[in-house]
Phi, psi and omega in degrees: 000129151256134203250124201250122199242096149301136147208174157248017139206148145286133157255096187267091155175188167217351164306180174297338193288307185307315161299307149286328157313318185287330196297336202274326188273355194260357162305338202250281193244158178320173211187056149313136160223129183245138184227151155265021186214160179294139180295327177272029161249000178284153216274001163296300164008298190267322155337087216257287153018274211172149173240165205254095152247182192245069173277339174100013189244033143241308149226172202309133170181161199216158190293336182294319184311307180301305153017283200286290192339303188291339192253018202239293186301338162300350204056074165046028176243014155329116148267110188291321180276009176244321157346276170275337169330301204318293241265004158259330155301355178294334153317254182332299173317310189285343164274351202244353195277308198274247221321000185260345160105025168334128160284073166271150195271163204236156151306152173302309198281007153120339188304178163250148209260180180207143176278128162339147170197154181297112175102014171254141180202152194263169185020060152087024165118015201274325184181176191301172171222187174244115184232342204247099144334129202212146160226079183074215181250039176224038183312303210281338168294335169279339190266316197306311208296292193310283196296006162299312179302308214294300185324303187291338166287328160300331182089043196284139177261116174266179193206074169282150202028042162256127183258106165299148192241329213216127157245154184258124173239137181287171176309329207266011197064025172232155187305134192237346181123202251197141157257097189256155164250113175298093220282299170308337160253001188110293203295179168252152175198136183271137180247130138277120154209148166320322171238156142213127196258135185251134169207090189230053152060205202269203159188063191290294200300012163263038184258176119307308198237111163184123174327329179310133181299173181273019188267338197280084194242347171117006185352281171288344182284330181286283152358294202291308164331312193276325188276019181069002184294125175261193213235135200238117180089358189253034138261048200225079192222144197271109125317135180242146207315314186259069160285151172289145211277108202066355210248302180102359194274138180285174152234094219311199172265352168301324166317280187292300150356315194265315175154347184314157178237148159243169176215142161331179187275309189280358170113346199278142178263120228241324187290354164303339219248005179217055157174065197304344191270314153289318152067277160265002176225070195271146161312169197293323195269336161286349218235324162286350186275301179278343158298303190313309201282320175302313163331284198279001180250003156102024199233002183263158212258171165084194204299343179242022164071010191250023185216186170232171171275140158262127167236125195249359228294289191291000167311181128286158187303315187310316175282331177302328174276329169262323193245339160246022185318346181261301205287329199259338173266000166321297188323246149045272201295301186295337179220012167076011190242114185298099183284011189258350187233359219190127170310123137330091188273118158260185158184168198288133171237167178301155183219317200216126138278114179289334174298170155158221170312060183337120168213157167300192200269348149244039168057028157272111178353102188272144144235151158085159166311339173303311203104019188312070200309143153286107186321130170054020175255100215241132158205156176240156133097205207274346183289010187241129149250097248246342333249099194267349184232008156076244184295293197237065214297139143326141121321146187055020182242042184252275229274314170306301173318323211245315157278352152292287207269355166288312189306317185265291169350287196298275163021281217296315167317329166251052176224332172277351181258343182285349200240329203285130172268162190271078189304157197281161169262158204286150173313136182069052182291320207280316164009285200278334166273347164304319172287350184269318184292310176312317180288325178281359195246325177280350163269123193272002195201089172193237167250164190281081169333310191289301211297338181272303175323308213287318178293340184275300139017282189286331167283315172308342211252303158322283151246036166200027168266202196349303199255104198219157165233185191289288177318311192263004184261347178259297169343286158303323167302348179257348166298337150291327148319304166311281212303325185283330169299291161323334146319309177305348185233030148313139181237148182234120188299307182270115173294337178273155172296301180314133177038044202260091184282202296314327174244004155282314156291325190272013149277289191322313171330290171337299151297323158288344164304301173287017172260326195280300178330283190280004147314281210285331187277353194269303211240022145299315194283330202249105198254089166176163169257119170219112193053216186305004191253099156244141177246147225239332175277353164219093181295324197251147175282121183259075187307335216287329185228012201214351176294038177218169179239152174266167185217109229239127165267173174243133162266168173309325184266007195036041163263212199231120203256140157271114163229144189242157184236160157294160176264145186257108188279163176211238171280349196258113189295103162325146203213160168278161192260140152234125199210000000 
């Protein structure tokens, strides 16, 4: 059975990029949001640190300075005019939040305050700055919570724990709406609509080691991906330095903000020695490079020699108990250790894509090097590349990232359904994914999702994390190639509709296959280290052939076609990064 929906946009996510686009559409035009989670269980959540603007209110600071930072920390792969667009709307964003009734922590003198953070610096690189707004180490949670508040006061109509499968596009190339599977029942409904804004997060988990919840599997970028929409940019995925030790779960850079330290096996706060100015609070990717580098040069700490220490012992207790209270009971629970007596073991986990979806500066789908919008095709948040984080994302500049440009996404969208006719839907819309659940619910003999999941995982972990070559980035790609065969003869043991997550994961399988592909192909073809993309057999940054960005297609036979667009340069001139 299919269940059939009109509105005049969609939203597929519930995080903060989604949320704040429905508070801007549902004000103008009708507005679904379909989430595959309850919305206040989305991975904005989990976001501890800080969200960043140049408010000035502790010490001095200005967007260009934030600006220069995002486009320093990018390795220059920044598109510079969506760059500062961010960092002058950050402002404005970040007042309009605390007036939505943010519990952000404060100044004495009432203000709101802000903290050190890694790869913010004042005046252009001259020493650390406190730029990232905070509410204790519970930011993304506090922001989920609030535009949560906004949406129910508006009457935003959710569509919870329904997983969009599909878009639907008319013959004429424009968006017509979405195919979701309804998770309590089984069915499929069809969404018509004029716009759809996709804001469905990340795809840590086709890592082994990675802060990401198991829901980041790449949904929309995969959808999109499939629908011929490339993919921009996506050898670019953020370790992030301090992960729980095997676990991945994070602990944030507020820790090091705060005053944390890291140190060697021998004891050396060691990040002295590749980022003399900043020092631990170095951008995520120089700072995963070097626990990597510590490792492998024998210096790494705990019983199999593979993490480094986070040490907070010499903070006050007050701040540790007060300004980090989520982070110190990680500690606590995941690893048994008392961070106010005792080292922390860390190591780098998977965290952030900077890659993902093309899109302008008002969140409209993009293709091709032109830069072409797609009609009624929208996305935020981290499944979107906009491109504000290049190379490398800033800290707190994910949380920034999702209420600017969710804030502008949602706008256009509904400027775009106020002028936009309702285009027709295709014969069958529901036809491929109905016909894709029916063939895994009718084989009764084949391969194992989790077992399949669990080798893309290790492997993916293996030879395409922190460090990569030539040799070991072809390697993955023909285990992939294994892995994809094997997909196709996934078999899913529970045959019922209600509530059947075994086979709602083994779609996310799918999708993360298809986040993996145009990963390890992205960045085999890009023979240089420039921000998280390091290759270890081209060490130095090639400004001269590589100072672009990719854009990775899916073919008919599902391999994977490469095209590059320019990167939009601005005053700030590539430079080697020093800090």
């Amino acid at each position: 059975m299919t269940t059939f929906h009109t509105y005049d946009a969609v939203i597929v996510g519930a995080g903060g990029a989604g949320l704040r686009a429905a508070i801007e559409a549902a004000d103008a035009v009708r507005t679904a949001v379909i989430s595959k989670l309850y919305p206040t269980r989305s991975h904005t959540g989990t976001a501890q640190g800080g969200v960043c603007a140049a408010l000035g209110n502790v010490e001095e600071d200005y967007p260009e300075w934030h600006a220069f930072d995002t486009v320093k920390g990018g390795d220059y792969l920044v598109d510079q005019p969506e760059a500062l667009l961010m960092c002058e709307e950050a402002i404005d964003a970040i007042y309009e939040l605390e007036h939505w009734g943010l519990p952000f922590n404060r100044t004495p003198d009432g203000r709101i305050d802000q903290r050190r953070f890694g790869g913010h610096t004042r005046n252009h690189g001259e020493a650390p700055v406190k730029r990232a707004c905070y509410a204790a180490d519970r930011t993304g949670h506090m922001i989920l919570q609030t535009l949560y508040q906004q949406c129910v006061k508006r009457d935003v109509r959710f569509f919870n724990e329904f997983y969009v499968l599909d878009q639907l596009m008319s013959d004429d190339g424009r968006c017509a709406g979405v195919v979701a599977y309804e998770l309590a029942t089984g069915e499929l409904h069809v969404f018509r609509a004029k716009a759809v804004l996709y804001a469905t997060g990340g795809s840590g988990r086709m890592f082994k080691v990675t802060s990401n919840a198991h829901t980041l599997t790449g949904d929309g970028q995969a959808i999109l991906y499939r629908r011929g929409i490339p993919m921009q940019d996506m050898e670019f995925f953020q370790f992030h330095p301090t992960g729980v030790y095997k676990m991945g779960i994070l602990l944030s850079e507020a820790v090091r903000g705060e005053g944390g330290i890291l140190l060697n096996a021998e004891g050396e706060r060691f990040m002295e020695r590749y980022a003399p100015t900043v020092k631990d609070l170095a951008p995520r990717d120089m700072v995963s490079r070097a626990i990597y580098q510590e490792i492998k040069e024998g210096r790494g700490a705990g019983p199999n020699k593979d993490a480094v220490w986070l040490d907070v012992r010499h903070l006050p207790r007050e701040v540790i108990e007060e300004k980090l209270p989520d982070v110190t009971e990680f500690a606590r629970v995941y690893l048994g250790v008392e961070p106010t007596r005792e080292l922390v073991p860390i190591q780098p986990t998977a965290h952030y894509a900077m890659g993902g979806i093309p899109t302008d500066a008002d969140g409209r789908v993009v293709t091709g090097p032109e830069a072409t919008p797609v009609p009624g095709l929208y996305a935020a948040g981290e499944c979107a590349c906009v491109s504000v984080h290049g190379a490398n994302r800033l800290g707190t500049n994910s949380l920034l990232d999702i209420v600017v440009f969710g804030r502008r996404g949602g706008r256009h969208l509904a400027g775009f359904c106020r002028e936009a006719d309702l285009p027709p839907l295709p014969e069958r819309p529901e036809g491929s994914v109905r016909d894709m659940l029916d063939a895994m619910l009718a084989r009764e003999r084949g391969a194992n999702a989790a077992d399949i999941r669990t080798d893309l995982q290790e492997h993916m972990f293996d030879l395409a994390f922190v460090v990569r070559t030539d040799e070991g980035l072809r390697k993955m790609q023909e285990i992939l190639g294994g892995l994809r065969e094997r997909y196709d003869e996934v078999v899913v043991q529970d045959k019922g509709s209600r509530y059947n997550t075994e086979l709602m994961e083994a779609v996310e399988l799918g999708f993360l296959l298809d986040n993996a592909e145009p990963l390890v192909a992205a960045a085999l073809a890009r023979t240089e280290s420039r921000g998280a993309h390091w290759r270890d057999d081209y060490p130095q940054r090639d400004d001269a052939n590589w100072l672009k960005h990719s854009l990775a297609y899916r073919q008919p036979d599902g391999s994977v076609r490469l095209e590059y667009k320019p990167v939009k340069l601005g005053i700030y001139e590539p430079a080697e990064r020093k800090y």
